[in-house]
VODREN-70564 format. One record per residue (C-alpha): x, y, z; residue in three letters; residue number from 1. Coordinates in nm, 2 decimals. Layout:
BEGIN
+--------+--------+--------+------+-----+
!      X !      Y !      Z ! type ! seq !
+--------+--------+--------+------+-----+
!      X !      Y !      Z !  ALA ! NUM !
...
+--------+--------+--------+------+-----+
***
This chain:
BEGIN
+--------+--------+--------+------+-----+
!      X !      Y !      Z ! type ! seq !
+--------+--------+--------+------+-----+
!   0.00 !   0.00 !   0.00 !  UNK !   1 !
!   0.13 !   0.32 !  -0.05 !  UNK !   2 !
!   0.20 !   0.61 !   0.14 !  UNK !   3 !
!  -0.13 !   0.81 !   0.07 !  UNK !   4 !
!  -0.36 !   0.51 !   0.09 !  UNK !   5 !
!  -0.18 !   0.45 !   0.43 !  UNK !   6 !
!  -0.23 !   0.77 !   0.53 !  UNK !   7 !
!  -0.60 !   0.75 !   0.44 !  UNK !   8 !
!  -0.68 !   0.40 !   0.64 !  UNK !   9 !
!  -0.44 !   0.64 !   0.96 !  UNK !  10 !
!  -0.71 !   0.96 !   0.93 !  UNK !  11 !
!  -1.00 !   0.69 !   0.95 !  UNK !  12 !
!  -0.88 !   0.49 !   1.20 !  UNK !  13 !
!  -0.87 !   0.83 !   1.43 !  UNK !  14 !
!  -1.14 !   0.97 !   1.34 !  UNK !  15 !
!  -1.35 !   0.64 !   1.38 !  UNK !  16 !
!  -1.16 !   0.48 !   1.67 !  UNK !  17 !
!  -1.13 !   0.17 !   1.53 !  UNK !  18 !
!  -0.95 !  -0.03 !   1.29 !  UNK !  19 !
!  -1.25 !  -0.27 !   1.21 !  UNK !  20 !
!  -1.49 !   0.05 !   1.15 !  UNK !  21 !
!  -1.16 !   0.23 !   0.92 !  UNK !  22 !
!  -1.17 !  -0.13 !   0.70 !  UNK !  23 !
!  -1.51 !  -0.10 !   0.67 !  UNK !  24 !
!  -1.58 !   0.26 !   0.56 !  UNK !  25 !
!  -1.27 !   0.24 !   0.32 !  UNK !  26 !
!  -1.39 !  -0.09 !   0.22 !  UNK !  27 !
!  -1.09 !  -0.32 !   0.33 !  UNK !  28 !
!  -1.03 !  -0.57 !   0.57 !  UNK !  29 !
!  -0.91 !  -0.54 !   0.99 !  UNK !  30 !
!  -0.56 !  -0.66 !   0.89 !  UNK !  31 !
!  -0.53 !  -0.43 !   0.63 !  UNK !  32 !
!  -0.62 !  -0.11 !   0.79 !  UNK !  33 !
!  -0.40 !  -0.26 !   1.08 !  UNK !  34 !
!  -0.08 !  -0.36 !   0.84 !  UNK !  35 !
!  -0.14 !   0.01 !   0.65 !  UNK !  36 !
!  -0.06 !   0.19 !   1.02 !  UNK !  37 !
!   0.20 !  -0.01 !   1.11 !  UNK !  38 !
!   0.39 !   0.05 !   0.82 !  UNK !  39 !
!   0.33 !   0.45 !   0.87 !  UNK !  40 !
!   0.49 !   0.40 !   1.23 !  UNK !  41 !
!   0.81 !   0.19 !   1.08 !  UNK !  42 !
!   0.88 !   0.44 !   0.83 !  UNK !  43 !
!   0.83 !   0.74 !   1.09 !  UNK !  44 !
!   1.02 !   0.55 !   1.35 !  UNK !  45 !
!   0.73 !   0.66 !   1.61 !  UNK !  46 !
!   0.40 !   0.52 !   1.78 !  UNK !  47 !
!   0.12 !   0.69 !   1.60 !  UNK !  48 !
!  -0.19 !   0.48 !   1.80 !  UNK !  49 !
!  -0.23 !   0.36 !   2.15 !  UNK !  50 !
!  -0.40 !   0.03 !   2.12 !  UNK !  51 !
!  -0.67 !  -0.13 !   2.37 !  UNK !  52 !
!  -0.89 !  -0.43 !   2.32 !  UNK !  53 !
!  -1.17 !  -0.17 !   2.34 !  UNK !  54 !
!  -1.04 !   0.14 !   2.15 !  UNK !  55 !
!  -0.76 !   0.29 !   1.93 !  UNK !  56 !
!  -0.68 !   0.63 !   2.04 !  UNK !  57 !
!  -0.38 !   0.87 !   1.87 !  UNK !  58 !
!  -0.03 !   0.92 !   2.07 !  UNK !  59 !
!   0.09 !   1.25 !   2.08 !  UNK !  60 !
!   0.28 !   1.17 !   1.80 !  UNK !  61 !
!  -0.02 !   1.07 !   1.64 !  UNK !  62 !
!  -0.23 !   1.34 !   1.70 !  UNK !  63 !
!   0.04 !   1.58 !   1.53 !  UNK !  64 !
!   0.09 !   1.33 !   1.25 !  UNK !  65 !
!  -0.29 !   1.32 !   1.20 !  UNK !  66 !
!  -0.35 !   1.68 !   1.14 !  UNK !  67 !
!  -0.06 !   1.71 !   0.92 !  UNK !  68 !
!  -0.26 !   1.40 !   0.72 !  UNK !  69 !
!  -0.56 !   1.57 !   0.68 !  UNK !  70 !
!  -0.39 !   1.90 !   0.55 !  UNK !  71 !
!  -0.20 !   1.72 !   0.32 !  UNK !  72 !
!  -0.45 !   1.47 !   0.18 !  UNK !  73 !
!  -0.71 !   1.77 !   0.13 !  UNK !  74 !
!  -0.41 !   1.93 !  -0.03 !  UNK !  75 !
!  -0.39 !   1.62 !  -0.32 !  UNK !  76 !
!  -0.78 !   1.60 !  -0.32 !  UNK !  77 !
!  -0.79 !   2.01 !  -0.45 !  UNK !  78 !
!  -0.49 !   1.94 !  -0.66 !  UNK !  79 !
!  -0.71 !   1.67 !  -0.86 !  UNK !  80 !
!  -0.98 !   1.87 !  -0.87 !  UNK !  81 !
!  -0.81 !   2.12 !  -1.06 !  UNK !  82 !
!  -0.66 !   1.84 !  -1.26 !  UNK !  83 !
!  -0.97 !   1.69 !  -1.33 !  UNK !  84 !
!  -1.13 !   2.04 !  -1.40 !  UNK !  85 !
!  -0.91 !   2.14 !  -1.70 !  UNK !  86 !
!  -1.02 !   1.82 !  -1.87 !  UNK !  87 !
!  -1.37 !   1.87 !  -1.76 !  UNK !  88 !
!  -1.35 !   2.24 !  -1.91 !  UNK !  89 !
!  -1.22 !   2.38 !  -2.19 !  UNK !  90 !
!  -0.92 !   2.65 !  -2.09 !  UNK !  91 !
!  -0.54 !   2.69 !  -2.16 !  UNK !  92 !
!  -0.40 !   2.70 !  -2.53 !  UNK !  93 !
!  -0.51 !   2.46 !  -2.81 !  UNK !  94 !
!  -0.27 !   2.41 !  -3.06 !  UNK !  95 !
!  -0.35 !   2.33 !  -3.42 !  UNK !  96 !
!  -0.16 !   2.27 !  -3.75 !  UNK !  97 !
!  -0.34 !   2.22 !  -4.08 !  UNK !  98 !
!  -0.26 !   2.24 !  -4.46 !  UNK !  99 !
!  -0.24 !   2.56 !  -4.56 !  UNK ! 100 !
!  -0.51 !   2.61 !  -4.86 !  UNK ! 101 !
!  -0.77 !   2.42 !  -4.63 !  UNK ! 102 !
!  -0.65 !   2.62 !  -4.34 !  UNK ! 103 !
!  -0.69 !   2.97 !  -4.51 !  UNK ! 104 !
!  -1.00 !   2.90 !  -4.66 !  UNK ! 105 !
!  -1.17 !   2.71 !  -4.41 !  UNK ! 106 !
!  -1.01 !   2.64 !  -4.10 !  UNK ! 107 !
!  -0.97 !   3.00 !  -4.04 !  UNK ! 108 !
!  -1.35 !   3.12 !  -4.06 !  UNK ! 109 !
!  -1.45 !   2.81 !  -3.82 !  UNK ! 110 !
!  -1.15 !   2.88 !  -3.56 !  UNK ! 111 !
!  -1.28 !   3.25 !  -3.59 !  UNK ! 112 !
!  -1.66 !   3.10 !  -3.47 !  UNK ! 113 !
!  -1.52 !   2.85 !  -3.20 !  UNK ! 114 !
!  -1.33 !   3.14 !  -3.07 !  UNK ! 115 !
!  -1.66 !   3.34 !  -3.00 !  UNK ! 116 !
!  -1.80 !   2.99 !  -2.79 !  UNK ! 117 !
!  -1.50 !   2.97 !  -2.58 !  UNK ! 118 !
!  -1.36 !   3.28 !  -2.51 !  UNK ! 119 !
!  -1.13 !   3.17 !  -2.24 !  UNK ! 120 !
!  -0.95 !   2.91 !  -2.49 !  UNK ! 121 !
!  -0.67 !   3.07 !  -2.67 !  UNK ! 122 !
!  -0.55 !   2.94 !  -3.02 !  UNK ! 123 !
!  -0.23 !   2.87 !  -3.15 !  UNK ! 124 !
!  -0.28 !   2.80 !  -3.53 !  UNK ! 125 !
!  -0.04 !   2.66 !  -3.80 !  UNK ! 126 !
!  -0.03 !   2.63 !  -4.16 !  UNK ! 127 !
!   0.21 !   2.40 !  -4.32 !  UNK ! 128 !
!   0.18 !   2.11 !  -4.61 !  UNK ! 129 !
!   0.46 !   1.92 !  -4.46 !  UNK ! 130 !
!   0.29 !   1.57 !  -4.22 !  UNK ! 131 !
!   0.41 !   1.68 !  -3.87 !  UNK ! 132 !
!   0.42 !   1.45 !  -3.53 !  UNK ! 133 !
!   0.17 !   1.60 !  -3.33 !  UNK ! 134 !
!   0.35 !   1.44 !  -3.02 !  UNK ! 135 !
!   0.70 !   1.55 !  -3.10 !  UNK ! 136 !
!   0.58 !   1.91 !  -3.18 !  UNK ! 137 !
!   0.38 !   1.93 !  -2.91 !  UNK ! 138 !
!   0.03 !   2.03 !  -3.12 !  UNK ! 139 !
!  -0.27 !   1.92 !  -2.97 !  UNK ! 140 !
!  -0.49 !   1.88 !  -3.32 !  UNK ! 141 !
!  -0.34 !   1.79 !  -3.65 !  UNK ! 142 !
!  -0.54 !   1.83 !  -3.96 !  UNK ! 143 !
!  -0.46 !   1.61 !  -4.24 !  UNK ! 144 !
!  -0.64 !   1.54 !  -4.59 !  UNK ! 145 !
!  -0.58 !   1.23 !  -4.79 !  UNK ! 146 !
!  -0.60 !   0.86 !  -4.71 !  UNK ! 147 !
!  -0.47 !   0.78 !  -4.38 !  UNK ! 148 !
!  -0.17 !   0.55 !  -4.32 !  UNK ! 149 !
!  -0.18 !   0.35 !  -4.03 !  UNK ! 150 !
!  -0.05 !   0.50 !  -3.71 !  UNK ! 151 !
!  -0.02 !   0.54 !  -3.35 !  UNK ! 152 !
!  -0.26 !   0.85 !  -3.35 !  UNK ! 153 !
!  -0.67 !   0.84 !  -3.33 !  UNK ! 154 !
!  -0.77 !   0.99 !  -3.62 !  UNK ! 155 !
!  -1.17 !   1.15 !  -3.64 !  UNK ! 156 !
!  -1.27 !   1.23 !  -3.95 !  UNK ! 157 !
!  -1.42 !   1.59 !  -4.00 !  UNK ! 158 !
!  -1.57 !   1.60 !  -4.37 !  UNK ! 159 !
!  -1.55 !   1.45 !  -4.70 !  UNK ! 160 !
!  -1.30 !   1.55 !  -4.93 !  UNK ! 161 !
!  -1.43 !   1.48 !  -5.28 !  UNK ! 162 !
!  -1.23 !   1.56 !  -5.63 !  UNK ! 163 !
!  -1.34 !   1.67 !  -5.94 !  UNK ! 164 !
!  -1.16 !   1.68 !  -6.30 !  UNK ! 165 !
!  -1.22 !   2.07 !  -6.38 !  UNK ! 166 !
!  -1.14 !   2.27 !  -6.72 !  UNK ! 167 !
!  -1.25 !   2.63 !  -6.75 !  UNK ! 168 !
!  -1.52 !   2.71 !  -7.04 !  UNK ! 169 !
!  -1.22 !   2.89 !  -7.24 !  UNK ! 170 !
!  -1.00 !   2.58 !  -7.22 !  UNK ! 171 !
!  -1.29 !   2.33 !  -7.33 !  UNK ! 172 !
!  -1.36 !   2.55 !  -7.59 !  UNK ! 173 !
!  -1.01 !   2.59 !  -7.74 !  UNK ! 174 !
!  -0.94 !   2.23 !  -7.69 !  UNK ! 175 !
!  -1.24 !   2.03 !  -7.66 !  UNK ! 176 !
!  -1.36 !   1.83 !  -7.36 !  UNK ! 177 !
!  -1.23 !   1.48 !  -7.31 !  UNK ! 178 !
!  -1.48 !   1.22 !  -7.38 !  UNK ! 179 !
!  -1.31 !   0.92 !  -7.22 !  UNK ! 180 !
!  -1.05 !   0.90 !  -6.94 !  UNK ! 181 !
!  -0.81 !   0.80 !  -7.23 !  UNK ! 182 !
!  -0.89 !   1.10 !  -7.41 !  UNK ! 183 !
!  -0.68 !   1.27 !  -7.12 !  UNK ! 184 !
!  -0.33 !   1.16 !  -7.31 !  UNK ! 185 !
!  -0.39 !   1.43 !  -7.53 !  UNK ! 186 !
!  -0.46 !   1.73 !  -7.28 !  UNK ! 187 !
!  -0.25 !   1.97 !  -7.09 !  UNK ! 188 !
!  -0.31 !   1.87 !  -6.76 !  UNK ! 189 !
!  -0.28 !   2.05 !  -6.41 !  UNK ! 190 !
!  -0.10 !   1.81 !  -6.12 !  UNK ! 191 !
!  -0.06 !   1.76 !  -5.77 !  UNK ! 192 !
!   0.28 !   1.64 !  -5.67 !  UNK ! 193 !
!   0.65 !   1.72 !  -5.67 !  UNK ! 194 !
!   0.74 !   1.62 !  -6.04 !  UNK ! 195 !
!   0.56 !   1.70 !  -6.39 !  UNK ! 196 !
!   0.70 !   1.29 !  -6.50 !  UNK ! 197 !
!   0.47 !   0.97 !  -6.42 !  UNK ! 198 !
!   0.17 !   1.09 !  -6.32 !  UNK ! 199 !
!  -0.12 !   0.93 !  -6.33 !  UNK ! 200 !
!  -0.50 !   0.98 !  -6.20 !  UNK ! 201 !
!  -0.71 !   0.74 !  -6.06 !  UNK ! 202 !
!  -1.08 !   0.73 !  -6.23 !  UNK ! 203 !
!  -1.37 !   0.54 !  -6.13 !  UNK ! 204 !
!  -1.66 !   0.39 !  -6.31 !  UNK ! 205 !
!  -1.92 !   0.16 !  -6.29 !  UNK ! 206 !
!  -1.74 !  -0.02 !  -5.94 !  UNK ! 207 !
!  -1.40 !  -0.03 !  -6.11 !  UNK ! 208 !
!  -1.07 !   0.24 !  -6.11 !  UNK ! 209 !
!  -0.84 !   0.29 !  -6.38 !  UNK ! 210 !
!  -0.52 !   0.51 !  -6.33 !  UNK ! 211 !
!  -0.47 !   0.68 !  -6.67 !  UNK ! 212 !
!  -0.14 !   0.85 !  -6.76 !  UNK ! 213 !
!  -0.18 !   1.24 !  -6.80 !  UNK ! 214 !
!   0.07 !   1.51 !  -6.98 !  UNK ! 215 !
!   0.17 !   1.72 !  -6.69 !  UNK ! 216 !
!   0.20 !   2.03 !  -6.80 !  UNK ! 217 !
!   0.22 !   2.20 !  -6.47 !  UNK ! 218 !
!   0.34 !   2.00 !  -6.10 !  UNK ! 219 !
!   0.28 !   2.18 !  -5.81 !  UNK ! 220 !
!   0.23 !   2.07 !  -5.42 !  UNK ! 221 !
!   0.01 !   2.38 !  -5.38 !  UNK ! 222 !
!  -0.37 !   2.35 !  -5.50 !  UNK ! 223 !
!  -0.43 !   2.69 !  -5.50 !  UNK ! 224 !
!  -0.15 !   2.74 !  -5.75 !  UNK ! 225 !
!  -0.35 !   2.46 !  -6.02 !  UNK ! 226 !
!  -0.67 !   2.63 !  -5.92 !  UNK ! 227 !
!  -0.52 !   2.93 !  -6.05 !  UNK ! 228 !
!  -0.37 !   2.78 !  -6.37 !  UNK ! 229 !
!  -0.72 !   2.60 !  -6.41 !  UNK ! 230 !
!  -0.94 !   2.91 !  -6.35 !  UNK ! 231 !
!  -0.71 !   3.06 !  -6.64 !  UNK ! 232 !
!  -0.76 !   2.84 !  -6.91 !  UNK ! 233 !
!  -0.43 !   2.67 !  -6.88 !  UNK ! 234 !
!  -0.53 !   2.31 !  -6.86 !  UNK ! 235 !
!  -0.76 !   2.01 !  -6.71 !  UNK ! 236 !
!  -0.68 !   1.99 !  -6.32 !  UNK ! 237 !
!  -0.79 !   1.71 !  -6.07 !  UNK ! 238 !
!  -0.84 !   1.94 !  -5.76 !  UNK ! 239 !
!  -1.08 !   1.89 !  -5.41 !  UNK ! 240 !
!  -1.44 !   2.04 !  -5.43 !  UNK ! 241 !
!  -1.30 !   2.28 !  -5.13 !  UNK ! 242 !
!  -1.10 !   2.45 !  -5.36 !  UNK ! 243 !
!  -1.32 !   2.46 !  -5.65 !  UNK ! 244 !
!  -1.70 !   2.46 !  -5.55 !  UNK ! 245 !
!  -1.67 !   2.83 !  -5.54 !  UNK ! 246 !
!  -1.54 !   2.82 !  -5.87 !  UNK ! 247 !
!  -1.79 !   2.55 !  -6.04 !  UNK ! 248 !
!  -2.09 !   2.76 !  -5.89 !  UNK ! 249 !
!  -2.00 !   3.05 !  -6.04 !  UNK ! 250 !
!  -1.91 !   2.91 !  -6.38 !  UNK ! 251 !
!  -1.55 !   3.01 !  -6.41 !  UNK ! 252 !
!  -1.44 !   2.64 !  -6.43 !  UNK ! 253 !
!  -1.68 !   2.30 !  -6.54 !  UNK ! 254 !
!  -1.67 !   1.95 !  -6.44 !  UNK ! 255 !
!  -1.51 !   1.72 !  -6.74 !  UNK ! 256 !
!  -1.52 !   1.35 !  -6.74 !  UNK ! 257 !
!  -1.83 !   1.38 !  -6.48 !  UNK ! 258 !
!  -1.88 !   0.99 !  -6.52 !  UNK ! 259 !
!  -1.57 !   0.93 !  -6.42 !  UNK ! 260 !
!  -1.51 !   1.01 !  -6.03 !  UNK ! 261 !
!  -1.16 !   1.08 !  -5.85 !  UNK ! 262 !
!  -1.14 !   0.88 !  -5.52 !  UNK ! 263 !
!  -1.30 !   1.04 !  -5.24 !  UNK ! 264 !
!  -1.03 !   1.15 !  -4.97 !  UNK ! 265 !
!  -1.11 !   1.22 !  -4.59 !  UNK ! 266 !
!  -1.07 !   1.58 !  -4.38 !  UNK ! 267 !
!  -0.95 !   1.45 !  -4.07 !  UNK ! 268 !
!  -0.83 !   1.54 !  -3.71 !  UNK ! 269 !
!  -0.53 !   1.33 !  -3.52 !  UNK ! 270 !
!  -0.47 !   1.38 !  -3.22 !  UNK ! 271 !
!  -0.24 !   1.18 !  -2.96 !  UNK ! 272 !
!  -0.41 !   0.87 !  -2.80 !  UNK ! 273 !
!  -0.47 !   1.00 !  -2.45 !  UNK ! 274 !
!  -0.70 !   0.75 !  -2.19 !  UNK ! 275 !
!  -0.83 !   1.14 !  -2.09 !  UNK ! 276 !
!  -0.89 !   1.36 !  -2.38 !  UNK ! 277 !
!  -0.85 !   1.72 !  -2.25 !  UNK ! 278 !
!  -1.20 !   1.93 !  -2.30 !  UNK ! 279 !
!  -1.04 !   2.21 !  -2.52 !  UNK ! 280 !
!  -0.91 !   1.96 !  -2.77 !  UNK ! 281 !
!  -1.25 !   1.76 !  -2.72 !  UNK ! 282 !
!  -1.46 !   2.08 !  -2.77 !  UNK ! 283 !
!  -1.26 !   2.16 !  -3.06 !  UNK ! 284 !
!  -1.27 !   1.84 !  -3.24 !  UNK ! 285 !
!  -1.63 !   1.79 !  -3.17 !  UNK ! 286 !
!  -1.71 !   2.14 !  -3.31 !  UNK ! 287 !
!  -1.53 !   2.12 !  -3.64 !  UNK ! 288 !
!  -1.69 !   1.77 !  -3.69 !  UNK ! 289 !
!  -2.02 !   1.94 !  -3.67 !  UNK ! 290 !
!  -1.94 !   2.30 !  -3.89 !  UNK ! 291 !
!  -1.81 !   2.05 !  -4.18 !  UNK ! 292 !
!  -2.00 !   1.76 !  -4.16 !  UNK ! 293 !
!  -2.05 !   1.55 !  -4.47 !  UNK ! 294 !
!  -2.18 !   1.79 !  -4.69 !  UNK ! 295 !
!  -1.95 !   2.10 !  -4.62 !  UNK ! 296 !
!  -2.09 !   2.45 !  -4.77 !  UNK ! 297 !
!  -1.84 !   2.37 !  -5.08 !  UNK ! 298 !
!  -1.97 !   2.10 !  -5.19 !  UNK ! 299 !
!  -2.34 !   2.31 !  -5.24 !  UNK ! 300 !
!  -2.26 !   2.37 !  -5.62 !  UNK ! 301 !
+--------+--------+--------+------+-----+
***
């Protein structure tokens, strides 16, 4: 047993007179209570209890011992109530790191609400494309896009993240719109990626996926940069509906290949696999989860 629970079964058995009634409120046996004194007395070197066959009463030792005891064990019962309290509700810093295109368009309006709801959170917000540890950084909420490895961290996922094949109207009409997937051969396209050499997009139809080669005309590990090449007529680009729902609503680009859909990725939030989830990273999770859901505003087009 140690030194706290002894100190526990010591209070009771002073305050109760008895080692039988101490067992019995802490919900252990005689000997136990008994054992969990002596012990106390061993590693004190002093005589905490004078013992009778009627009653157990406290030495002077003991009596100086036993308020010491109960300011100390109320001191540990406050400290985990403020413990438990910070988990319980949402305070201190959350940190966050998230892609930045995702981040500046979305992230950013919805960090702006939460902040409103918990004014006495404060938010420490990241943008960067490069996969981080959330552990060895010491970030509290990663968000990620893509298909999820596997990993030590619990991931929740947030939203859908669907893609579209996009051309705008003065591309299509300079060029033509591909009929077929393998129609793409023949088309400047608009990649994600680190090189313009190799590429190839996954399409779906009718239950089965086909990666077709493409002619990279432009590589870049920035969406926002192939939106822009896309939005001016520079090619066919395989993009999220976040960065282009604005875009397909307003008519400055247009679906191509429509029959033909990109995989589906997932918006999601890791965070370190803790037995106690802390309430701001809890609150924050849970609220982004419900502001995206799985038909975020970008995919109204």
């Amino acid at each position: 047993m140690d030194k706290l629970e002894a100190m526990h079964c010591f209070v009771k058995v002073v305050a109760l007179g008895s080692f039988a009634e101490a067992g019995r409120t802490l919900g252990l046996t005689r000997s136990a209570v008994s054992k969990a004194v002596m012990e106390l007395e061993q590693i004190l070197g002093a005589r905490l209890l004078d013992r009778t066959t009627r009653r157990v009463s406290a030495t002077e030792a003991g009596l100086a011992y036993f308020g010491s005891c109960l300011d100390i064990l109320a001191r540990v019962e406050e400290t985990e109530m403020q413990v438990s309290r910070l988990h319980d509700e949402p305070r201190g810093v959350v940190k966050v790191n998230a892609p930045v295109s995702f981040g500046v368009l979305y992230l950013g309006p919805a960090i702006a609400e939460f902040m409103a709801l918990y004014p006495d959170l404060k938010v420490e917000l990241t943008l960067n494309d490069r996969f981080i540890d959330p552990i060895e950084e010491g970030v509290d909420v990663t968000i990620r896009i893509g298909q999820l490895s596997d990993s030590s961290l619990i991931a929740r996922k947030l939203a859908p993240a669907r893609r579209v094949l996009v051309a705008a109207p003065a591309y299509l009409k300079d060029h033509g719109a591909p009929a077929v997937p393998d129609d793409l051969a023949r088309h400047r396209c608009l990649s994600y990626g680190h090189t313009t050499t190799l590429q190839k997009w996954p399409l779906e139809h009718d239950g089965a996926v086909t990666s077709i080669a493409i002619n990279s005309a432009l590589c870049s590990n920035n969406g926002d940069i192939l939106r822009s090449a896309a939005v001016a007529g520079r090619g066919i680009a395989l993009l999220p509906t976040f960065l282009v729902g604005a875009d397909l609503k307003a008519m400055r680009l247009r679906k191509v290949l429509a029959a033909y859909a990109p995989s589906t990725l997932g918006i999601y939030a890791l965070y370190a696999p803790n037995r106690y989830l802390a309430a701001k990273t809890r609150v924050l999770i849970d609220f982004l989860a419900a502001r995206l859901g799985d038909t975020p505003d970008w995919d109204r087009f």
